[in-house]
C-alpha positions in Angstrom: 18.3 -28.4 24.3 18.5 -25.1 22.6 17.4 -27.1 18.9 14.4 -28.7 20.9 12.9 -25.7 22.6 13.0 -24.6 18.9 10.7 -27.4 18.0 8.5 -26.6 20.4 8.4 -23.2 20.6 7.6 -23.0 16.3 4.5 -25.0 15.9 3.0 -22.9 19.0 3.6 -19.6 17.2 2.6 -20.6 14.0 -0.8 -22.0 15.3 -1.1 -18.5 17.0 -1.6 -16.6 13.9 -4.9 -16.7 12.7 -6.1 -17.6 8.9 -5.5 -13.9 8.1 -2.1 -13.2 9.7 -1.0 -16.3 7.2 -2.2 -14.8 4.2 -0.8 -11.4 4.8 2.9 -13.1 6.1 2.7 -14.6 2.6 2.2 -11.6 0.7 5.0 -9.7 2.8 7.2 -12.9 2.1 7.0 -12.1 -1.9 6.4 -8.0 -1.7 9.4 -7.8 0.9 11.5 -10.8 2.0 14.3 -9.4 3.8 12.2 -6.7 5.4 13.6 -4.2 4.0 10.4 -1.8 4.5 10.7 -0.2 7.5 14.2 0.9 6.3 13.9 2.0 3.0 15.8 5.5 1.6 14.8 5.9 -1.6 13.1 8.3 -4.4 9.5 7.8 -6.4 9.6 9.8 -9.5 5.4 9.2 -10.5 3.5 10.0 -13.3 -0.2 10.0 -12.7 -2.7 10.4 -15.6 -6.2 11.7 -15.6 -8.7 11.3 -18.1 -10.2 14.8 -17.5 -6.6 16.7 -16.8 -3.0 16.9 -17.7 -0.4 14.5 -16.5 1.3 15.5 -12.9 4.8 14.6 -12.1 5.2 13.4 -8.3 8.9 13.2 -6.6 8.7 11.8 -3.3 12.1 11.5 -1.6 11.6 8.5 1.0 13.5 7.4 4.5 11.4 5.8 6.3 14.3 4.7 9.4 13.5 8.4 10.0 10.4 9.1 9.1 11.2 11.8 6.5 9.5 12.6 3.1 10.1 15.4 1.2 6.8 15.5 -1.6 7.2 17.6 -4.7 4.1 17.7 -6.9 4.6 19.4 -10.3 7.1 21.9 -8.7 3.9 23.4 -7.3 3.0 22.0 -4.0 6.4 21.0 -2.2 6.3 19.7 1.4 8.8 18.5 4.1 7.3 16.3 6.6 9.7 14.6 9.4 7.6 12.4 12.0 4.4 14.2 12.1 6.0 18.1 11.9 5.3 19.2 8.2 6.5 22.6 6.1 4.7 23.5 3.4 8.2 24.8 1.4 6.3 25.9 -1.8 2.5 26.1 -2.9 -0.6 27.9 -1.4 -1.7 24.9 0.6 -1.5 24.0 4.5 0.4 21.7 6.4 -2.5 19.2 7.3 -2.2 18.8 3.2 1.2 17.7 3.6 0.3 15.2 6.2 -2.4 13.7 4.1 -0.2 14.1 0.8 2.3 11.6 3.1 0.0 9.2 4.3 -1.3 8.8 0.9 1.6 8.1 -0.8 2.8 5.8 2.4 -0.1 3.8 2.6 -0.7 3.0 -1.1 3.3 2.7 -2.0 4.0 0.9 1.1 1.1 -2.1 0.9 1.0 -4.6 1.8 3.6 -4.1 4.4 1.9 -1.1 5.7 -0.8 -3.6 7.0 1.9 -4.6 9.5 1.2 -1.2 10.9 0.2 -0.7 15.2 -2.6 1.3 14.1 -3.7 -0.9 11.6 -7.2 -2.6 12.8 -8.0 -6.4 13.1 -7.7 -7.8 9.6 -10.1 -10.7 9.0 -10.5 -13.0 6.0 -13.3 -12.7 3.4 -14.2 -14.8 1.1 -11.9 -16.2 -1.7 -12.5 -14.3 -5.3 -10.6 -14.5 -8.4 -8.7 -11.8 -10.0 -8.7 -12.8 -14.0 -7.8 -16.7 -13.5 -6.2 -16.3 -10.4 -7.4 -17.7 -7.1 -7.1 -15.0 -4.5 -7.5 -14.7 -1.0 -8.8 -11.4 0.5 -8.0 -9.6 3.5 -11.0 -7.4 5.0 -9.9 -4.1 7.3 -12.6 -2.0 8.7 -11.5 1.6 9.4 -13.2 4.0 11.1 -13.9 5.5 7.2 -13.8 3.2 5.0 -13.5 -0.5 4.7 -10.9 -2.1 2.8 -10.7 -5.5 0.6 -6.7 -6.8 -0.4 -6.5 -9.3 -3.0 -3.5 -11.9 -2.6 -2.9 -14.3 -5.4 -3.2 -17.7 -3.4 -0.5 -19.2 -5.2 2.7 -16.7 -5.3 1.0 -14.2 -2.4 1.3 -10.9 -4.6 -0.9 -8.4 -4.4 -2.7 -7.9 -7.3 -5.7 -5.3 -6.6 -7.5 -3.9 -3.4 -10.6 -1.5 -3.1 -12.4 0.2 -0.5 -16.3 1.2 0.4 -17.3 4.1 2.1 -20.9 2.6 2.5 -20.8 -1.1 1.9 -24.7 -1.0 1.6 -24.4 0.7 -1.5 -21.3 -0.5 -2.9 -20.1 3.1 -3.5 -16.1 3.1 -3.0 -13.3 2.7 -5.5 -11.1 -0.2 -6.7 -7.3 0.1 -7.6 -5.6 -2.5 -10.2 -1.9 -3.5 -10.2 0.0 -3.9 -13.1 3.7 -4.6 -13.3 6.2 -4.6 -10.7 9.6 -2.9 -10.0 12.1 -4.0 -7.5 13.2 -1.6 -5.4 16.3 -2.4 -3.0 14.8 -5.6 -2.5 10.9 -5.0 -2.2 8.5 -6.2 -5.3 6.3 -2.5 -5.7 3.3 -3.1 -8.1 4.4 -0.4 -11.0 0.7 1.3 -11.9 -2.2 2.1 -10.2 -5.2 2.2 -12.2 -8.4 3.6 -10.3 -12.0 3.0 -11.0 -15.3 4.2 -9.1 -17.6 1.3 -7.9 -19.7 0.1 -8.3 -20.2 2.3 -11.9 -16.5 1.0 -12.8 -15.8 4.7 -13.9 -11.8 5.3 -15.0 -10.6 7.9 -12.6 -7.0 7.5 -13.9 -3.9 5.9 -13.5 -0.6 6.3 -11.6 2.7 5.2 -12.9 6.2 4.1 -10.9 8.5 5.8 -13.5 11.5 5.8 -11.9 13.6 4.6 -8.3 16.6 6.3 -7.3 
């Protein structure tokens, strides 16, 4: 009985999801199979270039089961933040910078799991594009600032670039390639993070997964 409410119960909720929960189940099936996500206690060590500045060094010391992250950039802006209570342990800066300092690196680190997200709005599907020769699918996600555009290989369902408009009517916004990947306790994380204006396709610079501890 048990094996045939199974059987009927499976084909119900897999015709519940709509074409855009599909996609984005397939790219969390190759970024992070076991779910291991929501879990993770880890530390980023990053280098991120700039074309018009010196290299920074980033350590971000990660567990998200508790929602703690401890940022260190360059030894000159340190931050604790647990939940949403932030110190500012070393730099001139507040702590609403810490907050945004952890969303950043949350968001960007943690995609595309972080689409999973309550607060994430209704993802739709845009048209298919190709990335190089790839065939991709993209996921569309209207904030209240920005809109955003994720590109999932149609084939493997990796992640291999996203970008966001502030004004879709002219184009003006920024797109982020993936290169690489590192596995990290399980989870495929795209290794660097190269950033480009749109629609000039200005470099802006490029951030580096050095090292996972």
């Amino acid at each position: 009985m048990r094996k045939l409410l199974l059987l009927l119960v499976c084909p119900l909720l897999l015709s519940a999801q709509t074409p855009a929960d599909q996609i984005l189940a397939k790219a969390k099936a190759y970024h992070d199979p076991q779910d291991i996500w929501p879990t993770l206690e880890t530390t980023f060590t990053f280098k991120e270039t700039r074309p018009d500045g010196p290299d920074r060094s980033t350590i971000i010391i990660l567990d998200n089961g508790i929602s703690y992250m401890k940022i260190n950039r360059n030894d000159e802006e340190v931050y604790e933040v647990n939940g949403e209570v932030a110190e500012v342990l070393k730099g001139d800066k507040d702590k609403a910078r810490a907050l945004v300092l952890r969303n950043y690196y949350l968001y960007l680190w943690g995609l595309p799991m972080k689409l999973y997200d309550k607060s994430t709005p209704e993802i739709s599907l845009a048209e298919d594009e190709k990335v190089g020769d790839k065939l991709c699918k993209v996921l569309r996600v209207v904030y209240e600032e920005d809109t955003w555009y994720f590109y999932i290989d149609d084939f493997s369902g990796r992640m291999l670039q996203y970008k966001f408009y502030k004004d879709e009517a002219t184009g003006k916004g920024e797109l982020i390639t993936l290169e690489d990947e590192i596995m990290v306790d399980g989870i495929k994380i795209p290794q660097e993070r190269s950033w480009y204006t749109l629609p000039e396709m200005k470099y802006l610079g490029t951030d580096i997964l050095e090292e996972v501890d």
